[in-house]
N, C-alpha and C positions, 0 to 999 in steps of 0.2 A: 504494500500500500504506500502511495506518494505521502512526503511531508508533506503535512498541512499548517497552515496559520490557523490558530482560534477563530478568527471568521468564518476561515470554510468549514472547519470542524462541524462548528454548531450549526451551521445549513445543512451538511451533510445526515447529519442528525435526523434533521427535523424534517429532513427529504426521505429520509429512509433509504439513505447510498451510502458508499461501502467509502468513499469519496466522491468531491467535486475540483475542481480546477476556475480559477478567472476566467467567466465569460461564458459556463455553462446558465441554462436557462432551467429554472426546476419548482414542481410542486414543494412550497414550505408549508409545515404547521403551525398555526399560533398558540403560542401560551398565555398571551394578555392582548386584546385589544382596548386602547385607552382612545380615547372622546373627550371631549371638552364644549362649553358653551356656544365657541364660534365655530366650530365644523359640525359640532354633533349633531343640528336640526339636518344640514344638508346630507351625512351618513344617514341617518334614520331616513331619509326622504328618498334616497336611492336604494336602502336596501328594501323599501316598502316597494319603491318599485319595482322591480326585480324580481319578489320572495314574494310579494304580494303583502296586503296588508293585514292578515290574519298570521303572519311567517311567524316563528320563532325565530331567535337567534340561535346557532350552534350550539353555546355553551353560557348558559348564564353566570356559571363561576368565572367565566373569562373577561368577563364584558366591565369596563371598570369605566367610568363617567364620571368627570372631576369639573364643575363649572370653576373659571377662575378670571377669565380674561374683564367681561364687560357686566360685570355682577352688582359692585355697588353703586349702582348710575340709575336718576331717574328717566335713564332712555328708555322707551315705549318697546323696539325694536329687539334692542339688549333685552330684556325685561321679557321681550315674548321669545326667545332662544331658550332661556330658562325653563318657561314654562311647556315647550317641547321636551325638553331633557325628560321634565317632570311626568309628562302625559307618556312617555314611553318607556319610563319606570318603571313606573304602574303597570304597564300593560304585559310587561315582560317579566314583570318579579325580578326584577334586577336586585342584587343586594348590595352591591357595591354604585353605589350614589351617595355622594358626600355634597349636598342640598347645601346651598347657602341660608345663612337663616335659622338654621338648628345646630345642634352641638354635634354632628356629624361633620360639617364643613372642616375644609379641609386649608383650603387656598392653591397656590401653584402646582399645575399638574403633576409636571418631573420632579418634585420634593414630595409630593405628594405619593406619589407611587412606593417610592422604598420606601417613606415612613409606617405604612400602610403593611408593608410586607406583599407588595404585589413586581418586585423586584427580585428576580433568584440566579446565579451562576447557571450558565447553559442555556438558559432558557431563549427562547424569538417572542421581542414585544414590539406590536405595532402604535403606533399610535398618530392621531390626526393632528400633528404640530412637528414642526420641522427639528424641534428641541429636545424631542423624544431619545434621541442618540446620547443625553446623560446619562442612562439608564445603565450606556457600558461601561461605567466604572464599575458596577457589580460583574464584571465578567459575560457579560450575556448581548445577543446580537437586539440592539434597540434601533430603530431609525423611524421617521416620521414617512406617513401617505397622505394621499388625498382621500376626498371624501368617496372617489368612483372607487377607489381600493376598499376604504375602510367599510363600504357597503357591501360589498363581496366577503369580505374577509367576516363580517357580522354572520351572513348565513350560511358559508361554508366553513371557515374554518383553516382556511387555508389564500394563499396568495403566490403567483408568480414570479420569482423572482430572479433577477440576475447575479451571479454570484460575483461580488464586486474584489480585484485585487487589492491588496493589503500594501499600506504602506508603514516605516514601520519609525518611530519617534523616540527617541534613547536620551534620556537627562541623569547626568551626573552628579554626584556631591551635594555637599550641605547646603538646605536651600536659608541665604541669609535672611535676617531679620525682616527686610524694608523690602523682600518680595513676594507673593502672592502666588496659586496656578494661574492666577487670572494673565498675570503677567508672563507667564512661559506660556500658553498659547495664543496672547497678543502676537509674542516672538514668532512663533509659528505661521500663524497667517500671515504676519507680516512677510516672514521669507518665502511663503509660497503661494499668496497670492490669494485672494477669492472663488480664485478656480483652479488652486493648485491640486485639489484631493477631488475635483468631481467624480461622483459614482466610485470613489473607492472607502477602502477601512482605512482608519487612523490608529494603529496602534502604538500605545504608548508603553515603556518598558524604560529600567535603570531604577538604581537605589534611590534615586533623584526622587521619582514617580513612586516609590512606594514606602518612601520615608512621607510622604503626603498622607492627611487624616481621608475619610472617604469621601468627605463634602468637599472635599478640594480635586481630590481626583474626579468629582461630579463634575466641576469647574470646567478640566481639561475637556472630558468627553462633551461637554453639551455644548461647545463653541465649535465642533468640526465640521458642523452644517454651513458655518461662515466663511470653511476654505474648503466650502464643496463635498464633505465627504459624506458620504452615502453612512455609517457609522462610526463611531468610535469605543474602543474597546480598552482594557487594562485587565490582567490576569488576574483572578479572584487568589489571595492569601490569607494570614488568618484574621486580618484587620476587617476585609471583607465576610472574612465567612463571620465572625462573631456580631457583626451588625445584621446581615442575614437572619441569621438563625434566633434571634433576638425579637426581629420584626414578621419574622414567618407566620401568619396566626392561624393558616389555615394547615400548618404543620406540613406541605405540600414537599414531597422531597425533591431532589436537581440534583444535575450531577457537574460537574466543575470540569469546565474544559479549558487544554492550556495550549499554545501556541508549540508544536512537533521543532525536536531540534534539526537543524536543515532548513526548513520551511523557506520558501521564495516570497521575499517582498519585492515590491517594484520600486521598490523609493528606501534608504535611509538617512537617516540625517542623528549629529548626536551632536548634545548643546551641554555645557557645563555650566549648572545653575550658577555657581561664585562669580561669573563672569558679567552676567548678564545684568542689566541699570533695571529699573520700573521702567513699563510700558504702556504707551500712551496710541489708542487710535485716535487719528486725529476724520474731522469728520471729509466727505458723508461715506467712506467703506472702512470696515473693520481692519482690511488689509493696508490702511493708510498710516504707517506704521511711523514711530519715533519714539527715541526715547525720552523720558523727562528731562532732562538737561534741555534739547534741544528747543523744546516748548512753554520751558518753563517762565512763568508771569504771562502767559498770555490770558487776559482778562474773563472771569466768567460770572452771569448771573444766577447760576444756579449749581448745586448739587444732590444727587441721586444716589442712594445705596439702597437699592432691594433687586429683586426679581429673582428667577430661577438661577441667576450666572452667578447674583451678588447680594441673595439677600437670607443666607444662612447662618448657621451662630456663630461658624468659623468667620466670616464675612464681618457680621457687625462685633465680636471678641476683637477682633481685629483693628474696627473704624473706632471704638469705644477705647482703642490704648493710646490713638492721636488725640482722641477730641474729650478727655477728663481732663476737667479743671481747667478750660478752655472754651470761648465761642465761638461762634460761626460768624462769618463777615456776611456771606450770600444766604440765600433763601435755601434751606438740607433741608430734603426728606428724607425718610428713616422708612419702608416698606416692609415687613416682614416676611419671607414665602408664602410659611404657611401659618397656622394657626396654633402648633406646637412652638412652631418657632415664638411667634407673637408672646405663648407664655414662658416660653424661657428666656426672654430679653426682662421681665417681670421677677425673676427668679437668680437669674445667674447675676455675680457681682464680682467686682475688682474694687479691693481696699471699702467694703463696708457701704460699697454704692452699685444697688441694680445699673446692667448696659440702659434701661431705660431709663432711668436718672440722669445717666450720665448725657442721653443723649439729648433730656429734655433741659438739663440744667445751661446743653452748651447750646442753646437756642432752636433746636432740631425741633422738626414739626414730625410724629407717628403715622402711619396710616396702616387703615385696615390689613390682614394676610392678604394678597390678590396681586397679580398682574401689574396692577393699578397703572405707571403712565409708560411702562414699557413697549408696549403697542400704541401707543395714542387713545386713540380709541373716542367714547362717546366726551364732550365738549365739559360735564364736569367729575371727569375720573380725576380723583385724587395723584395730582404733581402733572396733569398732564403739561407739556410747553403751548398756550395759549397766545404766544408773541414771539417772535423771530430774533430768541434769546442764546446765549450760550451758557449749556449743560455738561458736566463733567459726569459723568454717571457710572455704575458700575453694573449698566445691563449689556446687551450680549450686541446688539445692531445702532447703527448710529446712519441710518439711510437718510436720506431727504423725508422727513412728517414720519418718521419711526416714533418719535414724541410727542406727536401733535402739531405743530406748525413745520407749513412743510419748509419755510426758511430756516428753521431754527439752527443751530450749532450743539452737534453732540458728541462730547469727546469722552471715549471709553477709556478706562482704569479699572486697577485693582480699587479694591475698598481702602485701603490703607493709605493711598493718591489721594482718593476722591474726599476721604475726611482733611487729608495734610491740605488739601485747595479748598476746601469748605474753610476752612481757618482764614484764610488771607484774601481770598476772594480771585485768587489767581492761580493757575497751574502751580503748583508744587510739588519738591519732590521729599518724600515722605523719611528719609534719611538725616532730613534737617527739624523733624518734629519729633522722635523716636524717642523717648526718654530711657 
């Protein structure tokens, strides 16, 4: 049997072949199909059509519906997506619905999933959001479809897929103080472009990469959509397995596939953390790469820490070690993922002061778990850009109206940046705020 890389592994798997090679085309199984607010109505709409509207779905333990994006808004529209989710609930005995509005809610899909324990080694998860591809920090092939897949994949169970070549991402040595994952796969896209990984695997590997806690190697994986990659992957160890096994609740077993020694990748690259500055995208592509030094004091109205890239505990532990005993010069918001998160920023503390203290003391504004202005979205989502401002943020896209106005200026960073420039009101680099 040929080496294989952990991507083909787990297709080969879930295809039921002995192996596959780059470029084969083949029946996959799913283990999780994930849904959300803004694709879910139009999944449900197509697999109605299709399956008809009396169908079942495949597999109701599979079927997992996270509303997150356009939830606390009084948009009508937003507001009637919901109530889709809800109306096909019900009709399918879904148990995995995490409702806004009740103590089920959840907030961000992709934090959502592992916390949930709907995330396991080996497994194929699909899901209707390009950011799906987090999920491969637990070792398992995740990537995002569309609604015409995800409606197929509802009633059979299954999806076509091309088995995409592997590329393979190798980081060295102690990662210092003043850097972030956020900031080594800045690095990344920056050196290969927005279209450097289309349709292939990102895998990531080196002491570098698994001296990282697992919300950080989430980091890495869920930015590979931005240089194209069809998923991102890291090899499940015991860090992985013991958060797994932790969050499992359905007790559902996996099995742990690992990258064959030999395996053909089409690309490597190896970067040695100690070298590397903070990483700045500068706007409007992710791949517009610089480093702090070079950008540094260019002036901004605003800052952002939350979303699925940047808004976990590791994230604000992180923004809450610049900004204690300190203000803000610009307008910070402070976003939560999810709703676990939300109560551990209430709980967790540094020197005798909740992260929430600390972040309300140095003039930060909270908001709800959710999305809120990482998509834009409906006109009053919490931090959307309203005005054709500059944003230092620590979400994942910085496109033209990714935040709301589509003039606006969005420059991506780690957490640890985006607090050091909350301070001063201008690009800074987080090495001069470090206590």
């Amino acid at each position: 049997m040929p080496a294989m890389t952990m991507t083909e592994k787990i297709l080969a798997k879930h295809a039921d072949k002995a192996s596959v090679t780059p470029g084969d085309n083949i029946w996959v199984d799913a283990d999780i199909l994930m849904t959300h607010d803004v694709c879910g109505p139009g999944t449900i709409g197509v697999f109605k059509q299709h399956f008809g509207n009396d169908a079942k779905v495949w597999d109701r333990e599979k079927v997992v519906i996270v509303p997150d994006h356009y939830i606390f808004t009084q948009d009508k529209m937003a507001n009637r997506n919901v109530d889709v989710l809800r109306q096909f609930v019900a009709e399918q005995k879904l148990p995995y619905y995490y409702d806004v509005g009740t103590d089920k809610y959840k907030g961000v899909c992709h934090i959502a999933l592992p916390e949930e324990g709907h995330t396991r080694p080996g497994e194929v998860l699909f899901g209707t959001d390009s950011h799906t591809c987090t999920a491969g920090a637990f070792g398992e092939f995740a990537t995002g479809i569309g609604n015409t897949d995800a409606g197929f994949v509802m009633g059979t169970g299954k999806l076509w897929v091309k088995v995409p070549p592997t590329m393979r991402f190798v980081f060295h040595g102690e990662l210092p103080s003043y850097l972030m994952a956020k900031d080594l796969i800045l690095a990344v896209i920056g050196d290969i472009g927005c279209d450097g990984a289309t349709y292939k695997a990102m895998e990531f590997d080196g002491d570098g990469v698994f001296a990282l806690n697992i919300e950080e190697r989430m980091t890495l994986c869920n930015m590979v959509i931005e240089a194209g990659g069809k998923n991102g992957v890291i090899a499940p160890d015991k860090l992985t397995l013991d958060y797994v096994n932790a969050r499992n609740k359905s007790k559902k077993p996996y099995q742990v596939v690992t990258t064959d020694a030999g395996a053909k990748f089409c690309f490597e690259k190896v970067y040695d953390v100690r070298k590397l500055e903070p990483i700045i995208a500068k706007p409007h592509s992710p791949d517009n790469k610089a480093t702090v030094s070079e950008v540094k004091g260019t002036k901004l109205d605003r800052a952002y820490i939350g979303s699925c890239t940047g808004g976990k505990m590791t994230d604000f532990r992180a923004a809450a070690r610049i900004l204690k005993g300190r203000s803000v010069k610009i307008d910070t918001f402070v976003v939560p993922a999810t709703s676990e998160i939300a109560a551990g920023l209430k709980c967790e503390s540094i020197n005798g002061q909740t992260l929430e203290q600390i972040f309300l003391s140095a003039g930060a504004k909270i908001g709800e778990p959710s999305c809120a202005a990482c998509l834009g979205g409906p006109s009053d989502t919490f931090g959307r850009l309203n005005a054709p401002i500059s944003c230092i943020s620590t979400t994942n896209r910085n496109f033209p109206g990714r935040m709301g106005h589509k003039e606006a200026k969005v420059f991506l960073a780690s957490p640890l940046t985006v607090a050091a420039s909350a301070l001063t009101g201008a690009i800074s680099d987080p090495r001069d705020c470090l206590q």
